[in-house]
N, C-alpha and C positions, 0 to 999 in steps of 0.2 A: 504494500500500500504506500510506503514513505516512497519506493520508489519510481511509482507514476505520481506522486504528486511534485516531487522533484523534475521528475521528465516535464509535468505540466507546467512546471516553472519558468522551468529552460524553454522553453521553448517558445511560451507568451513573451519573453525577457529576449530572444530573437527576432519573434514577430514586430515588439514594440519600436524595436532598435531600426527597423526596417520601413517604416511610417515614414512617408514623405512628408513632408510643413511645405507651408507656405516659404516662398523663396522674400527673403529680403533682403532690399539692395539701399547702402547706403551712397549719398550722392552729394556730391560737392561740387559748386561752382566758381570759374574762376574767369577771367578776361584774359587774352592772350595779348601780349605788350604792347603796342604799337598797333593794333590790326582789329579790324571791326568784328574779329573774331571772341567767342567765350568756347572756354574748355569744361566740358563736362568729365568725370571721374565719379564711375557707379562700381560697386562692388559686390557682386552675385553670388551663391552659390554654384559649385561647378557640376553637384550630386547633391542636395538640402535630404538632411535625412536627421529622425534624434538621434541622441548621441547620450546613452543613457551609461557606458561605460566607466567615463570619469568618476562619477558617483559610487562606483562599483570596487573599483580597482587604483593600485597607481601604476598599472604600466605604461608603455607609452601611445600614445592615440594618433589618428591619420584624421586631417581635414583635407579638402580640396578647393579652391575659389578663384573665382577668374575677378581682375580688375581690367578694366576699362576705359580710356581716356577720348571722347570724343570731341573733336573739331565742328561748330557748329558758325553759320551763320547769324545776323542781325536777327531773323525773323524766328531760330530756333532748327533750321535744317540741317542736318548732319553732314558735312564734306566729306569727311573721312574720321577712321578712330584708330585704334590701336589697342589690343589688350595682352593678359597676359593671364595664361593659367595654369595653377601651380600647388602642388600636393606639398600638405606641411607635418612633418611628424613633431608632437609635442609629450611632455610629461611631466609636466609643473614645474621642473626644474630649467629645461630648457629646450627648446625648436629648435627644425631644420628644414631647409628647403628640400625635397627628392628629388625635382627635376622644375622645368620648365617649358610652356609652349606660347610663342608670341602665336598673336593673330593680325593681319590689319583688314581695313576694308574701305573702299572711296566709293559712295554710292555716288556722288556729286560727279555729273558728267564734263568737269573742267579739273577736277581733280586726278591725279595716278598715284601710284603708290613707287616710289623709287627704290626704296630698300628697307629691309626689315630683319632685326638680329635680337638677340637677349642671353641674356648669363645671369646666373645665380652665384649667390654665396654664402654661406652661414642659413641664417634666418630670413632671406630676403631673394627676389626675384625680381627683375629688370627687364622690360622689352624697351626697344629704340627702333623707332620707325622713323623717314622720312617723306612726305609728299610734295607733289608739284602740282601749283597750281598754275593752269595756262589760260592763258588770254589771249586774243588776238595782236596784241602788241608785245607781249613778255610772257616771260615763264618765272617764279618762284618758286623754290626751296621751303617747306618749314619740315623742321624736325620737332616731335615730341617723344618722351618717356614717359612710360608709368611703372612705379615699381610698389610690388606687393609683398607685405615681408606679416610673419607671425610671431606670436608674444609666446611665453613658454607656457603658461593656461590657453592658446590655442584661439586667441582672439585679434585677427587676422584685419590689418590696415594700411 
């Protein structure tokens, strides 16, 4: 008997672990220097899932989360963005990054994407994009970064 109700444990204690949430995304505005542009920076989950373990245990736990950096126009329309997503092991003591994947994108059809790289180190994740934006008279360069790094409780900014 003790032993299906441990099994029944287990296994509600899997299923609960397993529950997707609601995704939230925290979001910061900025103005880009000189340029009629603002930079938005959202930070998503890359898998939203509970995370019922910490409570449980201390060994060490996996998050995942992409951050975001988009290039918007005056009116709010996205030029291009740039993110970067990146699995972080933590254990209250202290995180690490596992890896990293930049992303870019130029839905703006005077926009392209020139080049796009990123590196990790420690606690933290970097993607560097650059884009070109062309005109019938000229063409410009802008480059943006966004880096994403974790706290050793697992609270990821």
């Amino acid at each position: 008997m003790k032993r299906k109700i441990t099994l029944g444990l287990i296994s509600t204690l899997f299923l609960l672990c397993s529950i997707p949430t609601s995704t939230k995304a925290d979001t910061i505005f900025d103005t880009c220097h000189k340029t009629p542009y603002t930079i938005q920076t959202v930070i998503t989950d890359a898998s939203p899932s509970i995370n019922l373990a910490p409570a449980l245990s201390r060994t060490s736990h996996n998050i995942t989360k992409t951050k975001t950096t988009y290039m918007r126009d005056s009116s709010g329309t996205v030029l291009w963005s740039v993110s970067i997503t990146a699995p972080f092991t933590y254990d209250g003591t202290t995180s690490r990054c596992i890896s990293c994947s930049p992303n870019v994108s130029a839905p703006a059809t005077t926009w392209s994407i020139k080049s796009v790289s990123s590196s990790k180190s420690g606690n933290s994740a970097t993607a560097y994009a650059t884009a070109t934006h062309t005109s019938p008279s000229s063409s410009k360069d802008f480059t943006q970064s966004v880096t994403i790094s974790c706290s050793k409780n697992g609270t990821v900014s």
